[in-house]
N, C-alpha and C positions, 0 to 999 in steps of 0.2 A: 645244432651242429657242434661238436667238440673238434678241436683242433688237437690232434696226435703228435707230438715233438718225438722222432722216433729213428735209429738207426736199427737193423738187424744183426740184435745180440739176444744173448737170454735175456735181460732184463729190456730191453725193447720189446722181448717176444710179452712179458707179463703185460702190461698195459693194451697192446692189441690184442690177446686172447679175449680179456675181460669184454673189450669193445664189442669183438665180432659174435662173444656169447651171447651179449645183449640186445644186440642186435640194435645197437645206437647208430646214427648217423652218425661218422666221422670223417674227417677228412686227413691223411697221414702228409706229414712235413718231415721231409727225410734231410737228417744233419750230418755233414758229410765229415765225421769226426776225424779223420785224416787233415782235414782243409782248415780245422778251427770252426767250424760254425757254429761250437757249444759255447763261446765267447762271446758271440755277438750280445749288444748292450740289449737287443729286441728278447736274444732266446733267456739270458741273464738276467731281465726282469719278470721270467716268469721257474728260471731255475737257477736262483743263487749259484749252490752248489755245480752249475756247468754240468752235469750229466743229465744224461737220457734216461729213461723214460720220461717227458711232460703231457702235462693235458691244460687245453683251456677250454674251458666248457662258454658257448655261447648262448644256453640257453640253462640256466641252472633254475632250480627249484626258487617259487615266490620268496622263501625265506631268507635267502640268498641277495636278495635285491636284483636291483637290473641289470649292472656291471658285471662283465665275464667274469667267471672264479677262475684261474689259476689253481693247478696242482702239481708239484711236483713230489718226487720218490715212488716209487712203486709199491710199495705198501700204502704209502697215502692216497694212491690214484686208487685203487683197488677198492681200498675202503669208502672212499667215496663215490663210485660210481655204484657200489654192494646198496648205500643209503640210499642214494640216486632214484636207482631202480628197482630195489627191493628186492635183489634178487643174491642167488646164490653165498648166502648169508645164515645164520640162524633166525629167528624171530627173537627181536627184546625181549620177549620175554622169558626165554631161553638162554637163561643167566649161566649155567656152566657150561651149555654150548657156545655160546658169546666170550665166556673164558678162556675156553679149548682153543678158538677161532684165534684169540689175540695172543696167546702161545704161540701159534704155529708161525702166525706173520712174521711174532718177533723173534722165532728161532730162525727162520728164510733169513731176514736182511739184516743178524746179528752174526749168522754162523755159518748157515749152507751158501748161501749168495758171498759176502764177503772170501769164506774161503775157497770155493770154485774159483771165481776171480782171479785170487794169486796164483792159483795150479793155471789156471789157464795164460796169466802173465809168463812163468817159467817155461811151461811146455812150447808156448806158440811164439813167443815175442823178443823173450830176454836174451841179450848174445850169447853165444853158445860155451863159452869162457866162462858164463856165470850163470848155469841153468840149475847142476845138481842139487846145491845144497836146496835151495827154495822150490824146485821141482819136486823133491822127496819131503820132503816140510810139509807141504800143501795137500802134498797126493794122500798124504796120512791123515791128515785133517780133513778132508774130502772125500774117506774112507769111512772115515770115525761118522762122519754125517750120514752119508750110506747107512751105518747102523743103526743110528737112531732112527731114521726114516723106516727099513726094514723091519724094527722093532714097532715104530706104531700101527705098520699097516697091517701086522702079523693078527688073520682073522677078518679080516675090512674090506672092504675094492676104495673107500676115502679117507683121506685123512680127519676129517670130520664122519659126521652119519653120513650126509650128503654131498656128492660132489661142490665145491664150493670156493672161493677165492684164495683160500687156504692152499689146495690143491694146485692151481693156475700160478701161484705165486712160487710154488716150489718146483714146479716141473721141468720150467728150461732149465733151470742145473743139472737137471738129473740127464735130459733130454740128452744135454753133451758128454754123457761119462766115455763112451770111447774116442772122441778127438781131444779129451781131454788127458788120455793114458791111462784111464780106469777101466772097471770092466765091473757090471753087473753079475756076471757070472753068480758068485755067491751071496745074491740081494735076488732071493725069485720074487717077495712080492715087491720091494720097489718097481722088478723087471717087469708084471704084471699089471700093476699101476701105470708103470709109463706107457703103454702100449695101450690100455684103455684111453690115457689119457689125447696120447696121440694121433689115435682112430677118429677122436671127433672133428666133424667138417670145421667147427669155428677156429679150431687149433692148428688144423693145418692152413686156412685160408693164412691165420696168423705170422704161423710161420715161412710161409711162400711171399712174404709181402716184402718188394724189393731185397728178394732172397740174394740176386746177381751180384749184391752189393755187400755183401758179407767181407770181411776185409781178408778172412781165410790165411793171418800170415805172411799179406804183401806187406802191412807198414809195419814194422818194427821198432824196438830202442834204436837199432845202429841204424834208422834210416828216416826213422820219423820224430822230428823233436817236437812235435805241438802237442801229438798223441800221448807221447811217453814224456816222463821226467818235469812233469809238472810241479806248479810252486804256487804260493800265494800271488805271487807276480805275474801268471797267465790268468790272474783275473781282473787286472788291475786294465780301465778304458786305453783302448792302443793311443790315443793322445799323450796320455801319461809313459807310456813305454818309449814312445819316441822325443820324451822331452817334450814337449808344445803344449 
């Protein structure tokens, strides 16, 4: 059994796609990031960094020992359940497929992931006083990624040979380019990639999972201060916040 630490975002959606392809036993713990639940001292010792995606695996590989692993980041979740199960990966011995693979991860959650993020901060969240400059900032940046992605599928149906973690890890970004104020439009094969990708039963079971719960807009900067405007200090044990 793996325990899912999970809200319905794109990067929520990464780690439960990977789940429901493998068809692993999990069980999903939805964190209700409006309320604070990514601070709790429980969810904190298994993701420092306070965000979602987490996994803890209760049943990890003998090499592992007997103790639950713990995973956080979604590249890392990804990669390790790819060893896990063997699946949707290269084979080791497929050393510049295994290169390609560690490319792509780390262009997702250095470039495309990070800057969807800000467009999507500007577009959906930021007061309305202060959307443009960072709104058009991001949407450029978020376009520019559009290209590169465009550019490697040009000739392909995957970002790899085979569909693969590679693929699952970049697709919720792509998935929200119009609530995000993008448009596919001139990306046909990203637009044919997403639709492939989103056809599969595992992807959508994924992304239906505590769908009702999508924040879509309700909490914002001027209205949520746990969510937005974070600091070293929202990770600091609430004993210490209140003095005691």
């Amino acid at each position: 059994m793996i325990d899912l630490y999970y809200a319905p975002t794109p990067n929520g959606w990464k780690a439960a796609i990977m789940l429901e392809e493998c068809g692993i036993d999990y069980r999903p713990n939805l964190l209700r990031l409006s309320d604070g639940d990514q601070f709790s001292p429980d969810f904190l010792a298994i993701s420092p960094n306070a965000k979602i995606p987490a996994i803890l695996d209760h049943d990890p590989a003998p090499a592992w020992g007997r103790d639950p692993v713990p995973v956080f980041e979604s590249g890392a979740i990804l990669l390790y359940l790819a060893e896990k199960t063997g699946r949707f990966q290269p084979p080791a011995s497929d050393l510049r497929g295994r290169k390609e693979m560690m490319e792509w991860l780390f262009w997702q959650v250095g470039n495309q992931g990070p800057m969807g993020g800000q467009l999507s901060h500007f577009r959906n969240y930021a007061p309305d006083d202060q959307k443009d400059y960072g709104f058009n900032r991001y949407l450029g940046e978020y376009d520019r990624n559009l290209g590169v992605l465009e550019n490697r599928l040009a000739g392909r149906d995957w970002i790899l040979d085979d569909y693969s973690i590679a693929d699952m890890l970049i697709f919720p970004w792509a998935f929200i380019a119009k609530p995000l104020g993008a448009s596919l439009d001139d990306f046909p094969n990203v637009a044919g990639w997403r639709a492939r990708i989103k056809s599969r039963p595992a992807v959508q079971c994924a992304i239906d999972l505590n769908k009702s719960d999508q924040n879509r807009g309700r909490h914002r900067v001027d209205n949520n201060s746990v969510l937005f405007n974070q600091s070293a200090a929202s990770l600091r044990p609430r004993s210490e916040e209140s003095g005691s």
